[in-house]
KEKE-3310 file (N, C-alpha, C; in steps of 0.2 Angstrom, whole numbers, plus 5000, padded with zeros to 4 digits):
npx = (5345:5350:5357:5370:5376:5375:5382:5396:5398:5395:5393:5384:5369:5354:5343:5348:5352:5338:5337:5345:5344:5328:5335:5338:5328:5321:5329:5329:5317:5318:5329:5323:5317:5326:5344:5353:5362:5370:5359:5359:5372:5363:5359:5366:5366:5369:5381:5388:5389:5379:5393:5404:5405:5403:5413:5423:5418:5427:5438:5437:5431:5420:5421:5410:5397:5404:5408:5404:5406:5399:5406:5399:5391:5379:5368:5367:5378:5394:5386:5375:5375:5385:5379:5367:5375:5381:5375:5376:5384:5385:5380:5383:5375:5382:5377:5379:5370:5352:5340:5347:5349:5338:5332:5340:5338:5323:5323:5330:5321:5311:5319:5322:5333:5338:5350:5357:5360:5356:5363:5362:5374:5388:5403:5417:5412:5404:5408:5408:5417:5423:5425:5429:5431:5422:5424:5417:5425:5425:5430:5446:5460:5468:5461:5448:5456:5458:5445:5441:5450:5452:5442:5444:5442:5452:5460:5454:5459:5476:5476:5464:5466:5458:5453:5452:5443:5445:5438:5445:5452:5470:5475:5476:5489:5498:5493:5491:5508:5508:5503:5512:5511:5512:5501:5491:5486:5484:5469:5466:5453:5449:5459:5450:5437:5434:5433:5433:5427:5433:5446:5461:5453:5452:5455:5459:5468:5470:5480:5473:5481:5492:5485:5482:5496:5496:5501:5494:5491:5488:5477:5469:5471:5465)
npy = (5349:5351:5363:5359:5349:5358:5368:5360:5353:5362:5363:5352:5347:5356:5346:5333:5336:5336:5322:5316:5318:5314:5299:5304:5305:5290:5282:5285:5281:5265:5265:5264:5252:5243:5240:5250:5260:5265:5271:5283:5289:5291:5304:5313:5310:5316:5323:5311:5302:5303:5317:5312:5300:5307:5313:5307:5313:5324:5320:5311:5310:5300:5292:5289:5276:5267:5254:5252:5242:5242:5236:5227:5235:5238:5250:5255:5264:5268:5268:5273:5288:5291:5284:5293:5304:5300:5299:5294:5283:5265:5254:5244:5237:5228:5218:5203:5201:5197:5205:5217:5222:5219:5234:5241:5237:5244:5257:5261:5258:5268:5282:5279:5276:5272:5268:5258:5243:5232:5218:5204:5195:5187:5194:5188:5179:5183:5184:5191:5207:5222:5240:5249:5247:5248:5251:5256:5256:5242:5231:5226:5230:5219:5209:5214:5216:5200:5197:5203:5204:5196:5204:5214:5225:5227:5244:5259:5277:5286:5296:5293:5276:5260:5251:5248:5259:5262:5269:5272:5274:5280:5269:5262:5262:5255:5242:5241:5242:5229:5222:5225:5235:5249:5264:5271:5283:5292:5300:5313:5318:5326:5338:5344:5344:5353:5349:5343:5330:5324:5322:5313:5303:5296:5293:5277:5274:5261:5254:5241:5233:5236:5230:5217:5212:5212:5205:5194:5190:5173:5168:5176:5173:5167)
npz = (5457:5444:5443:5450:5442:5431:5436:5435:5422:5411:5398:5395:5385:5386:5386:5387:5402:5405:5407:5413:5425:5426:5425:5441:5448:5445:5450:5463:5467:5464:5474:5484:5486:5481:5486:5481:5480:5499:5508:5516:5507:5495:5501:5497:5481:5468:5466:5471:5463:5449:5444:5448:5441:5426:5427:5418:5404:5404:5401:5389:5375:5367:5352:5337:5337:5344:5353:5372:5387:5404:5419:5432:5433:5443:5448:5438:5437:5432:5420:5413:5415:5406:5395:5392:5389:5376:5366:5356:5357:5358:5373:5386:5398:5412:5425:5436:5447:5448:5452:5453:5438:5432:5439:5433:5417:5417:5421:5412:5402:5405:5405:5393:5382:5368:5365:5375:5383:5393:5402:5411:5417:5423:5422:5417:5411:5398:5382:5370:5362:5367:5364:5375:5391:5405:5423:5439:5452:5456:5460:5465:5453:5447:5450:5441:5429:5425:5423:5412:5404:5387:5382:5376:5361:5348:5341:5340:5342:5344:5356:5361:5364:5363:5376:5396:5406:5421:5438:5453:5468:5475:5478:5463:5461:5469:5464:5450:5450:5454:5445:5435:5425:5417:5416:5403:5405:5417:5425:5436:5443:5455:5446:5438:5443:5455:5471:5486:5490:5479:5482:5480:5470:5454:5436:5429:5414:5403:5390:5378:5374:5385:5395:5389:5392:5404:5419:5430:5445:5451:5457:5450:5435:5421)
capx = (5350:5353:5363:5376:5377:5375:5390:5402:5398:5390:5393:5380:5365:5348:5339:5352:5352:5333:5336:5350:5335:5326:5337:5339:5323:5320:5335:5330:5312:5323:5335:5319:5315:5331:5350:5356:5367:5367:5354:5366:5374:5360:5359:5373:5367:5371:5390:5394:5388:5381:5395:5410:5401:5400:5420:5425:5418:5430:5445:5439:5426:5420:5419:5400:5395:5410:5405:5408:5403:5401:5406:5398:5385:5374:5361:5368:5383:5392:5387:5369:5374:5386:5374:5364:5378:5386:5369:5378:5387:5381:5383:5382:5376:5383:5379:5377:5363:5345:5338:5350:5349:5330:5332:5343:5333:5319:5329:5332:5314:5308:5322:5322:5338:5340:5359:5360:5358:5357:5367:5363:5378:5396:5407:5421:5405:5405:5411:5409:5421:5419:5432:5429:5428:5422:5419:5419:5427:5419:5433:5454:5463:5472:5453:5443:5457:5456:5438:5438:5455:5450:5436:5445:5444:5459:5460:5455:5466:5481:5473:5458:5465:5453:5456:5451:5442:5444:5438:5450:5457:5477:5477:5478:5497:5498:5487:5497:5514:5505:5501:5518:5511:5512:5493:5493:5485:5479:5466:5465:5447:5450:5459:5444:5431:5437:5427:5434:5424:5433:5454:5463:5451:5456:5452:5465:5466:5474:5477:5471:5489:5492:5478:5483:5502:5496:5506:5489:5490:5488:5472:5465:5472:5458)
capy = (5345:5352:5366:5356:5348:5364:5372:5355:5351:5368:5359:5347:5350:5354:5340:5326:5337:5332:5316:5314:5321:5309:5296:5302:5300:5284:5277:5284:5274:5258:5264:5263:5248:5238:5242:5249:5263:5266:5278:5289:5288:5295:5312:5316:5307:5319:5324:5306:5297:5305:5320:5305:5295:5311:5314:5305:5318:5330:5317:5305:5309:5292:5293:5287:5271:5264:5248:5252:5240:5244:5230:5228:5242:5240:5255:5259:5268:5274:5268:5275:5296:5292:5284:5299:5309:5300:5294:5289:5277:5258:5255:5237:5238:5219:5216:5198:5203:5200:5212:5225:5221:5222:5239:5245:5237:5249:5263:5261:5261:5273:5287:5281:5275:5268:5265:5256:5236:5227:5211:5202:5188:5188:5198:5180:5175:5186:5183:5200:5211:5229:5244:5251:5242:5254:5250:5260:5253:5237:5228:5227:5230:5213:5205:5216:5215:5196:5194:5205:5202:5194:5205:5222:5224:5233:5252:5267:5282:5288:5299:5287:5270:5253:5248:5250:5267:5262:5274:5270:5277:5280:5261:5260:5262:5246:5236:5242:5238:5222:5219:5226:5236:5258:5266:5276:5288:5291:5306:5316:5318:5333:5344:5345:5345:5355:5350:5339:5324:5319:5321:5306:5299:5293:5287:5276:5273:5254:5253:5234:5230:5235:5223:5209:5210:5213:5200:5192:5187:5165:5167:5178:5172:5163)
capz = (5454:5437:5446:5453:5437:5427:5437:5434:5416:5409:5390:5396:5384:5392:5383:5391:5409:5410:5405:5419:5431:5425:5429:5448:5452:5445:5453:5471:5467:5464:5478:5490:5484:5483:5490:5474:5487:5505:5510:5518:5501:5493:5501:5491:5474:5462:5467:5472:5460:5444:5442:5447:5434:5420:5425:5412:5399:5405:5399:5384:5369:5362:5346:5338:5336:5348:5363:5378:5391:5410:5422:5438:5433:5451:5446:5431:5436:5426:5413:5412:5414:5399:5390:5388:5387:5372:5363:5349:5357:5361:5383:5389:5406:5415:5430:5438:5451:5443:5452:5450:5431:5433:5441:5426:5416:5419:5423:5403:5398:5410:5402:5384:5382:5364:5363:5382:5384:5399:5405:5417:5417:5426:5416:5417:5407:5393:5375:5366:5362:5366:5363:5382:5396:5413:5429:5444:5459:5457:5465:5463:5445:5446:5448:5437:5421:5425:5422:5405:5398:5384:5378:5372:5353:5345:5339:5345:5342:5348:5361:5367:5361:5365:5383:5400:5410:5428:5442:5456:5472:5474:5477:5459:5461:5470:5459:5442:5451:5454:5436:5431:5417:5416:5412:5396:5407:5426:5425:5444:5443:5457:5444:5433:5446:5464:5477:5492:5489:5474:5483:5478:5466:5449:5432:5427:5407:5400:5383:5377:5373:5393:5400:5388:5396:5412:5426:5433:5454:5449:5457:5445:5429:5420)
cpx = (5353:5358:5368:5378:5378:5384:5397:5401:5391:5389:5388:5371:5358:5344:5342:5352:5345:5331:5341:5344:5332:5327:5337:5335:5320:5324:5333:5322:5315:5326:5331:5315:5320:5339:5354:5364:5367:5363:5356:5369:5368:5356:5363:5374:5372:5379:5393:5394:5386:5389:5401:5408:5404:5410:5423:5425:5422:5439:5444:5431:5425:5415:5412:5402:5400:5406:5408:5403:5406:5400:5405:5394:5385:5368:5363:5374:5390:5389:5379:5370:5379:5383:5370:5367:5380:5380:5371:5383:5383:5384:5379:5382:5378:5384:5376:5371:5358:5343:5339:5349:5342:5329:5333:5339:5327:5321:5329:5326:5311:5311:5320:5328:5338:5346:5362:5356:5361:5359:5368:5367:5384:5401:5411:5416:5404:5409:5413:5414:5419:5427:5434:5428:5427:5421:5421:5420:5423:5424:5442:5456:5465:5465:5451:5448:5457:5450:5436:5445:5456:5445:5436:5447:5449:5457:5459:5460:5473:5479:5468:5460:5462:5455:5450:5449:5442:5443:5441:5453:5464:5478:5479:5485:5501:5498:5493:5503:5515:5506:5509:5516:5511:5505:5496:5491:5480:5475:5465:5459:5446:5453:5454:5436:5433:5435:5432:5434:5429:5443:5454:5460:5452:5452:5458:5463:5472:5472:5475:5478:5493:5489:5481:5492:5503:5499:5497:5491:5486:5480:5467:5467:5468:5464)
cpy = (5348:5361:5365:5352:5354:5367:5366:5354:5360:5368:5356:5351:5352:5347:5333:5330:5333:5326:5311:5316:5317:5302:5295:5299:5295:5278:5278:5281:5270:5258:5262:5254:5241:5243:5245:5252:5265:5273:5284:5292:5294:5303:5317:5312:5309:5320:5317:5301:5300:5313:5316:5302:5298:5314:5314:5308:5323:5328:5314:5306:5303:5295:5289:5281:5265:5259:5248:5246:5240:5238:5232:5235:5242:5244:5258:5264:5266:5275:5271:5283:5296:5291:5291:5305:5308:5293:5291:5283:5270:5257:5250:5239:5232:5221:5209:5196:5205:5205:5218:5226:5223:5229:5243:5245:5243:5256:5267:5264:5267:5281:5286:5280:5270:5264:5261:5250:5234:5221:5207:5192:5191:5189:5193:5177:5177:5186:5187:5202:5217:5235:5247:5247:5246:5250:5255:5257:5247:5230:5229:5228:5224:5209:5206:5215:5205:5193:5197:5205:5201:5199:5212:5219:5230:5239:5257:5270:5283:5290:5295:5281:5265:5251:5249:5255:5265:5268:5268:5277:5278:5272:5259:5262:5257:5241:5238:5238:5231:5218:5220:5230:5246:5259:5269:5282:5287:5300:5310:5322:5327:5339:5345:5348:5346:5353:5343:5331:5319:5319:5314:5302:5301:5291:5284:5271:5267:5253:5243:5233:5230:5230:5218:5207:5209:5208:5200:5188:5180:5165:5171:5177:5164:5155)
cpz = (5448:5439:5450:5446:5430:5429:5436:5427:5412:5399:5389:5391:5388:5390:5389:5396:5412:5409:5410:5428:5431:5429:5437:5450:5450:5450:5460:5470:5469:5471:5485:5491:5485:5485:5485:5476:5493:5504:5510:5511:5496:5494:5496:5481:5470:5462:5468:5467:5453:5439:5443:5442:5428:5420:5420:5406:5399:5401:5392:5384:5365:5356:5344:5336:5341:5350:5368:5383:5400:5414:5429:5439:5440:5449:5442:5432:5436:5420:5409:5411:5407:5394:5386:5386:5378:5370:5356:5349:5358:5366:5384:5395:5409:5422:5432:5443:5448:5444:5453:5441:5429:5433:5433:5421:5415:5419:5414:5399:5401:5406:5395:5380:5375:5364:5372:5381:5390:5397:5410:5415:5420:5418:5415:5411:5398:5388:5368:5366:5364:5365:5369:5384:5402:5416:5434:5451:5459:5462:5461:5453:5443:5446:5443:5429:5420:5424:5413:5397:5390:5379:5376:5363:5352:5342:5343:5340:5345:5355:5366:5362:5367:5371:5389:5403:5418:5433:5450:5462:5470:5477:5472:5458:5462:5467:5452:5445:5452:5449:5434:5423:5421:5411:5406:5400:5414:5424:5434:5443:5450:5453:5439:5438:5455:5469:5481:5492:5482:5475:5481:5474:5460:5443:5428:5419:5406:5392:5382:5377:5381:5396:5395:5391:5403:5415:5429:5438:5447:5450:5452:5437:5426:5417)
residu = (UNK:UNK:UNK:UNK:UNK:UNK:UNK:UNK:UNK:UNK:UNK:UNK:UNK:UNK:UNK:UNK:UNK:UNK:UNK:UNK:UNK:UNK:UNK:UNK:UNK:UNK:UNK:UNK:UNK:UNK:UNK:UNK:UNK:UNK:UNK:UNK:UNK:UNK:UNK:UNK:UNK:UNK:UNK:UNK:UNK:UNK:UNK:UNK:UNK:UNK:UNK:UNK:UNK:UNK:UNK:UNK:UNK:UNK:UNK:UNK:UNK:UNK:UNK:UNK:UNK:UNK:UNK:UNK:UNK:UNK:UNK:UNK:UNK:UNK:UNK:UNK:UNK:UNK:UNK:UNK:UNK:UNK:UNK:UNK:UNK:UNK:UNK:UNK:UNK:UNK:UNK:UNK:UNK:UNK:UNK:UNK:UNK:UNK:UNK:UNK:UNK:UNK:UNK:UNK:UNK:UNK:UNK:UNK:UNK:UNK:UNK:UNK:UNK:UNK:UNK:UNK:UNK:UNK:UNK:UNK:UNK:UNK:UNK:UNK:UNK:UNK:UNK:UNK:UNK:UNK:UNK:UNK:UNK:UNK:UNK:UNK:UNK:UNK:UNK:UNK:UNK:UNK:UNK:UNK:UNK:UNK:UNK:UNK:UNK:UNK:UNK:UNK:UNK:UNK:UNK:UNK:UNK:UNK:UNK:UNK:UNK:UNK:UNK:UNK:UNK:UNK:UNK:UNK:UNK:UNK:UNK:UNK:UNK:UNK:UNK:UNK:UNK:UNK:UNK:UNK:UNK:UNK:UNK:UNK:UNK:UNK:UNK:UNK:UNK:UNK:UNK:UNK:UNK:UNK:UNK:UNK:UNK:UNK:UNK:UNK:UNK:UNK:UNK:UNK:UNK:UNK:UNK:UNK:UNK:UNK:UNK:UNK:UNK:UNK:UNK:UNK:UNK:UNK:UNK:UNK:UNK:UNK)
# end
C-alpha cells in the first residue's frame, strides 16, 4: 500500500503513512463485516478511495485548529485519511447510518485519532457550524448544499475561504447551473494525480457566501 501512496503524495510523513495502513486494514475488517464498499470496490481500495480522499491535499491546506465536517462519511471517507493527514485540525464524521457510524466510530479508536468525532445524525439535523463542509459524492449539489446551507461559519482566507469541498464528477456543471451560482474553484483531480481512474473527476470549491446564494430546486429548500 504505502507505495502507491508514497508515489502520489511523497510529502506524506512516514508516521501518518502508517496510520493511513492502519486505517485500511481496519476498514476491510468492517468492510467484511458490513457494506461499507462493494467488494469489487475494495480490490482497488487504496487508489479509489484513500488517494481520491487525500486529493484534496494537493489543492487546500487547512489551516490548524479549523472544523471541518464530513457529510455522509460511510466508512470515514474522506474524512478519516485527512484527519490523519491534518492532525491539527478537528473532523466531524456525520453520517446517519448507526452502523456505519459504529464502524467509524472504531475505526477512530482502533488508529488513535484524537482530532476526529463521530455523528451519527442527518446532516438537515445538524446545528453546528463548521468552516469546511466535505463530502464525497454523497448525492446531487442542489440536495447536499440543501441540507447544510446554514451550517458554514464565515472566514477563511482569500485562497481557502469557509465553504464547501465537494468531490464530484463533470455533473457538477449541471448542478451549479442549477443553483445558479459560479465555484470559486473546480480542482481537476487528474492534473495532479495521472492515472486513468481519476478522468473527469473533480473537487469542486463554494465559498459560504456561494452556497448561502445558491437558487435551491423547491424540493430541496428547507
Amino acid at each position: 500500500m504505502d507505495s502507491l501512496l508514497e508515489k502520489h503524495f511523497p510529502e506524506i510523513a512516514p508516521a501518518r503513512l502508517e496510520k493511513l495502513n492502519q486505517l485500511e486494514t481496519a476498514f476491510r475488517e468492517w468492510n467484511e463485516r458490513i457494506n461499507l464498499v462493494s467488494r469489487k470496490d475494495m480490490e482497488a481500495f487504496v487508489l479509489h478511495h484513500l488517494v481520491h480522499s487525500l486529493a484534496l491535499t494537493k489543492f487546500v491546506q487547512f489551516r490548524d485548529s479549523c472544523r471541518i465536517l464530513d457529510v455522509g462519511t460511510g466508512g470515514g471517507l474522506p474524512g478519516l485519511p485527512l484527519a490523519i493527514c491534518y492532525p491539527k485540525a478537528n473532523v466531524f464524521l456525520c453520517d446517519s447510518i448507526t452502523k456505519k457510524a459504529k464502524a467509524v466510530q472504531d475505526m477512530v479508536d482502533t488508529i488513535g485519532l484524537g482530532n476526529a468525532t463521530v455523528i451519527n445524525k442527518r446532516a438537515e439535523k445538524l446545528e453546528s457550524k463548521w468552516d469546511y463542509i466535505i463530502g464525497r459524492a454523497v448525492t446531487s449539489l442542489p440536495r447536499f448544499i440543501g441540507w447544510i446551507q446554514d451550517n458554514i461559519r464565515a472566514g477563511g482566507d482569500a485562497a481557502i475561504p469557509n465553504g464547501v469541498l465537494y468531490w464530484k464528477g463533470s455533473l457538477y456543471k449541471e448542478e451549479l447551473a442549477l443553483l445558479e451560482i459560479e465555484p470559486h474553484a473546480v480542482y481537476s483531480i487528474e492534473e495532479q494525480i495521472p492515472d486513468p481512474y481519476f478522468s473527469e473527476k473533480y473537487i469542486v470549491h463554494l465559498t459560504r457566501e456561494q452556497v448561502m446564494k445558491a437558487k435551491l430546486p423547491e424540493e430541496e429548500a428547507s
